[in-house]
Steps between C-alpha positions, in 0.01 A plus 500: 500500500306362169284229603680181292247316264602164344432507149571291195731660218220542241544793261910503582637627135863480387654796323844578349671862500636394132360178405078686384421213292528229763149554754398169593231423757631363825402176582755474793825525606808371707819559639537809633745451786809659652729326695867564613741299471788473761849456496686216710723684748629187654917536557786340706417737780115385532370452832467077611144407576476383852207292419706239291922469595699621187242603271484891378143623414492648181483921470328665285410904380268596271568630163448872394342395167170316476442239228260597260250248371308373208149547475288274327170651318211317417307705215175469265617538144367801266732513208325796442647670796812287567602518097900546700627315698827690635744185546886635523338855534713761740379533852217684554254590757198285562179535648234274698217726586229389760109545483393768752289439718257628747526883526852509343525655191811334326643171596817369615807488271785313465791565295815390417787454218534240307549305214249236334690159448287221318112502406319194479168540287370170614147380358321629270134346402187560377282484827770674748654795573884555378707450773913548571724623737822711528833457676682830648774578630456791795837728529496702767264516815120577402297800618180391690193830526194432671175622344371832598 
């Protein structure tokens, strides 16, 4: 068993399978969750609670499908290296890899499809850094690889 080491996600890059000309630095990200979501069961031949006279406790299953989720991507601006944005682009697989570190050689990876709906470009000065962030939409469950 790896010994676990808390880190912080510096060096964690963003890549596209289609979209080359958008490589933004990381400056951090959000969420990334799966949840299920259940169906009520409840029915005329439910079960009365014997805690409370009369009342039927609600029944519930989960759902086969998991709902996907939209992940919200801070960024530091290079037009140089984000000169396209892919807004309404087609699906396509995307890529947060992870510094190594100590003895492994390649970091974790996590990947997923998705699409990229809105960029904000936010501020731009003359004595700070460009900043924006970047709405997508996850389809489909993400693949999670540890480092090596």
């Amino acid at each position: 068993m790896p010994t676990w080491t808390p880190r912080s996600g510096i060096s964690t890059t963003l890549a596209g399978a289609v979209s080359t000309g958008f490589t933004p630095l990381v400056r951090s990200f959000s969420g990334i969750s799966y949840g299920v979501d259940t169906f009520d069961t409840t029915n005329m031949s439910s079960t009365v609670g014997t805690e409370y006279a009369n009342v039927v406790p609600r029944e519930f299953i989960a759902a086969d499908i998991s709902t996907a989720v939209q992940i919200t991507v801070n960024i530091l601006m290079d037009p140089d290296y984000c000169d396209t944005i892919p807004l309404a682009a087609a699906v396509e697989a995307w890529t947060f890899q992870f510094a190594a570190v100590g003895a492994q050689t390649t970091g974790a990876t996590l990947v997923w499809s998705g699409t990229v709906l809105s960029f904000d470009m936010g501020d731009v000065s003359y004595d700070s850094l460009m900043e924006g962030s970047v709405m997508m939409q996850m389809s489909g469950e993400p693949v999670f690889t540890i480092g090596s």
